[in-house]
C-alpha positions in Angstrom: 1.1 -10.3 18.4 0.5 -6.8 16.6 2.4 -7.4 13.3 1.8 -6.4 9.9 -0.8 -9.0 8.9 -2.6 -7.7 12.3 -2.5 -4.0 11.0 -3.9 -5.3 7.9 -6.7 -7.0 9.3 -7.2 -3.8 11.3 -6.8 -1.5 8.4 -9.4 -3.8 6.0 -12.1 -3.9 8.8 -12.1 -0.4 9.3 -12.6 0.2 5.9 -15.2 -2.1 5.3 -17.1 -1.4 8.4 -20.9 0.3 8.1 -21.7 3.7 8.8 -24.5 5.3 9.3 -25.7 9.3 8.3 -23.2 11.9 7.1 -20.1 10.0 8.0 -20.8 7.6 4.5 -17.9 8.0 2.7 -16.2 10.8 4.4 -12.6 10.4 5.1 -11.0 9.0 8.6 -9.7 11.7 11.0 -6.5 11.2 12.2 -3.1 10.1 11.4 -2.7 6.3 10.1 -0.9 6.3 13.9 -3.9 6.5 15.2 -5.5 4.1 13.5 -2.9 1.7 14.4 -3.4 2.4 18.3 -7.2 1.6 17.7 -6.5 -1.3 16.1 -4.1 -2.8 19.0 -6.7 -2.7 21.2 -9.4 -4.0 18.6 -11.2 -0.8 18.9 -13.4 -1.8 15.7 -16.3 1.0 14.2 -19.1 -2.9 15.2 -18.5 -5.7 16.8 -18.4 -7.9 13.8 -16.1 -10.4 12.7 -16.7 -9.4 8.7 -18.6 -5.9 8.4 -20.4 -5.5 5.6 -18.9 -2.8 2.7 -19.9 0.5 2.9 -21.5 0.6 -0.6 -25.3 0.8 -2.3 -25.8 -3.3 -1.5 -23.8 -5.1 1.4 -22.4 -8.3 -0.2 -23.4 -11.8 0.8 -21.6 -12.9 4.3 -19.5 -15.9 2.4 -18.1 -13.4 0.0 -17.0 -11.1 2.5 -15.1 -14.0 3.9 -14.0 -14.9 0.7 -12.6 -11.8 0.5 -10.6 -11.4 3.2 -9.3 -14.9 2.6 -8.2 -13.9 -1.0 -6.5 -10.8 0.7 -4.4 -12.6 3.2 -3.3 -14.8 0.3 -0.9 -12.7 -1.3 1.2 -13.7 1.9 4.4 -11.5 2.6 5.6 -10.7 -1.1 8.7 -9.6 -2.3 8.0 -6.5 -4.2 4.1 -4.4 -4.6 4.7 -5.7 -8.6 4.7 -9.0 -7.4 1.7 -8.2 -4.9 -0.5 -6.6 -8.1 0.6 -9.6 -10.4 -1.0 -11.8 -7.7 -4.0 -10.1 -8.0 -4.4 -9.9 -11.5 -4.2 -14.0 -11.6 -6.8 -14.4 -9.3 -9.8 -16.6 -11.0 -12.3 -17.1 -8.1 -15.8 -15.7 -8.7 -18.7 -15.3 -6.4 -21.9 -17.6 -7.4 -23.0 -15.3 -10.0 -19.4 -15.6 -11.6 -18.2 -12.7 -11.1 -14.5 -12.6 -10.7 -13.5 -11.0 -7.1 -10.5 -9.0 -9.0 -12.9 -6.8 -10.9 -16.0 -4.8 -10.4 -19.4 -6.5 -10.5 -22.1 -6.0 -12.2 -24.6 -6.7 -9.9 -25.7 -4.2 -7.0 -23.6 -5.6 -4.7 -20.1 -4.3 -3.7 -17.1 -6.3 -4.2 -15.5 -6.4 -0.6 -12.1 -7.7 -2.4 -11.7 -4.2 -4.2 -13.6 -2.4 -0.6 -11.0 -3.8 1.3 -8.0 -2.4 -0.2 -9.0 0.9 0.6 -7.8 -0.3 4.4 -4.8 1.1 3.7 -5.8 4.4 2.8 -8.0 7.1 4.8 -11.6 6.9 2.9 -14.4 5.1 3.0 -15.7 4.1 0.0 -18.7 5.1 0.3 -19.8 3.8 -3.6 -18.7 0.0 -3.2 -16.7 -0.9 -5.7 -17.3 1.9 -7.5 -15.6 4.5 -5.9 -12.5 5.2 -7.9 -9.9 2.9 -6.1 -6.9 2.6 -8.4 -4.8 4.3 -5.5 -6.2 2.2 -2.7 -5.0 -1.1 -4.8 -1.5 0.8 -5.0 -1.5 1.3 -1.1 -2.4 -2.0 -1.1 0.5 -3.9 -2.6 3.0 -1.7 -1.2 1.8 -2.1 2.0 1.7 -6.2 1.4 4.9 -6.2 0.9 6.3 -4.1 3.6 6.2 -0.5 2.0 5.2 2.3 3.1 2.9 3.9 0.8 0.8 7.4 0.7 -2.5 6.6 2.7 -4.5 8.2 0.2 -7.0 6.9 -2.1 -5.9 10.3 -4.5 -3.9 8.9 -7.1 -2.3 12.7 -7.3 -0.9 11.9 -3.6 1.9 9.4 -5.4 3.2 12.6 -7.5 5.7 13.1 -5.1 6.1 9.8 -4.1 9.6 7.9 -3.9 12.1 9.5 -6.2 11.0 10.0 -10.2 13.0 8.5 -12.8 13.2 9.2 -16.5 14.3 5.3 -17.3 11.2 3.2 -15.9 11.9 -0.3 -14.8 9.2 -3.0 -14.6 7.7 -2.6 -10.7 8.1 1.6 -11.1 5.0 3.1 -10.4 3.6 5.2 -13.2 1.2 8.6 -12.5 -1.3 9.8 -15.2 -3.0 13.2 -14.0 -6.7 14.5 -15.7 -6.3 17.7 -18.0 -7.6 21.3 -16.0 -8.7 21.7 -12.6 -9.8 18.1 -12.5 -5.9 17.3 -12.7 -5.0 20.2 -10.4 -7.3 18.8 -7.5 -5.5 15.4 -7.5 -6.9 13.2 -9.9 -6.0 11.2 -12.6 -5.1 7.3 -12.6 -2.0 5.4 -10.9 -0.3 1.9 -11.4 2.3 0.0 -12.0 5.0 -0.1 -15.0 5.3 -3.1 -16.7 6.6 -1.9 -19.8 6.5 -0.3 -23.7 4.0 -1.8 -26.7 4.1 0.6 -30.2 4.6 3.8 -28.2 2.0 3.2 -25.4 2.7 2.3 -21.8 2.0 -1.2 -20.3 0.4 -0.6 -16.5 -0.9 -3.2 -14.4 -3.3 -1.6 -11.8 -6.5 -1.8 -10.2 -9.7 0.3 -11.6 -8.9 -0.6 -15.0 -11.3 -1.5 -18.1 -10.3 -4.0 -20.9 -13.1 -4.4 -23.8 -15.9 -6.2 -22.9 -15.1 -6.1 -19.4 -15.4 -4.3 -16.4 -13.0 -2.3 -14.4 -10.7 -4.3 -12.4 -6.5 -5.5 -11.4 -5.7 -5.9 -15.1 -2.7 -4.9 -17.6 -4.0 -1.9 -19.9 -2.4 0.1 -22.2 -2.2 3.9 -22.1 -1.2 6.5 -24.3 1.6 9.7 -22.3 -1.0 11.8 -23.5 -4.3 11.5 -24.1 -7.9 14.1 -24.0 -8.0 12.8 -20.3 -4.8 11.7 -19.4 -1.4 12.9 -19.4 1.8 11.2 -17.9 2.8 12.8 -14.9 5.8 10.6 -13.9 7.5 7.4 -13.5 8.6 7.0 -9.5 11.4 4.6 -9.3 10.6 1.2 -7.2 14.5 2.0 -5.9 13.0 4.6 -3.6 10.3 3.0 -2.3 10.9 3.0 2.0 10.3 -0.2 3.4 8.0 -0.1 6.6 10.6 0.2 9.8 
């Protein structure tokens, strides 16, 4: 049966999946479409049940099926806020206790945080170090039955839904880099949570907390900042479910 939990399998094996030469971390040609069609027919990059992350170091076997089974456990959610809140609760670590919802520290890429980027059209070609706080967006929108931007640029969600100027828990919330950095597309994306002493509450992935590395995690962010400037709020409202 090719439902959504089969396109998602699809989508987080083809991101996850080895390559070899130039085509490291170069996007995916093609419309998602087409992704999808390859998927039906199980038209995988290898032959292997869990590939190993395209990053520096391949992680172990069980946590790549640790992975996946911590993926398909945020189940069929209501909303992408309750998708990211599931992942920011997560506990499990690897055996060097490591918690799977952030970064590690050791050479190895977490496959949790590679396979989110199935929903977009890179390959992370650094592990969990390639900037994925868009991918993790993607992620939970696509979880729970949104369609979302297929693009691991957090600039893509800009124009995104509808803005609002009266942000809701569950909006998303687009930050943009100062100068040409900011014109290319980047910047930082998440979700709204809320207002603390004049700085914005976001929940999101590829984000730091002191004494901790990068990972899903509620941080607090200034509307303007010497590298980050609020672009908008896009109103959950206008999100379009997947037909």
């Amino acid at each position: 049966m090719f439902n959504r939990r089969n396109v998602l399998l699809a989508g987080t094996v083809l991101s996850t999946s080895t390559l070899t030469g130039s085509a490291v971390g170069q996007a995916k040609k093609g419309p998602s479409q087409e992704i999808c069609k390859q998927a039906a027919k199980l038209e995988f990059r290898e032959a292997k049940l869990f590939p190993a992350a395209a990053g520096a170091a391949n992680p172990r076997n069980e946590e790549v099926a640790k992975a996946f089974r911590l993926l398909f456990g945020v189940g069929n959610p209501s909303t992408p806020i309750d998708a990211a809140e599931y992942f920011s609760k997560l506990q499990d670590k690897n055996k060097d206790q490591e918690l799977y919802r952030e970064e590690w520290k050791t050479a190895r890429a977490n496959p949790l945080i590679v396979g989110f980027f199935g929903m977009t059209q890179t390959l992370p070609s650094e592990g969990d170090q390639t900037a994925w706080c868009a991918a993790f967006v993607n992620f939970c929108l696509f979880s729970s039955g949104f369609l979302g931007t297929e693009s691991a640029l957090s600039g893509s969600f800009r124009t995104y839904g509808a803005p609002t100027t009266t942000p809701t828990k569950g909006d998303i919330v687009v930050f943009r880099n100062p100068g040409a950095a900011g014109d290319e597309g980047h910047g930082h994306v998440g979700f709204y949570l809320g207002e603390e002493q004049g700085r914005l509450l976001v929940l999101g992935g590829n984000q730091a907390s002191p004494g901790s590395t990068g990972g899903v995690k509620v941080a607090t962010f200034a509307r303007s900042s010497g590298s980050l400037q609020l672009h908008s709020f896009r109103s959950a409202q206008s999100f379009k479910k997947i037909a």
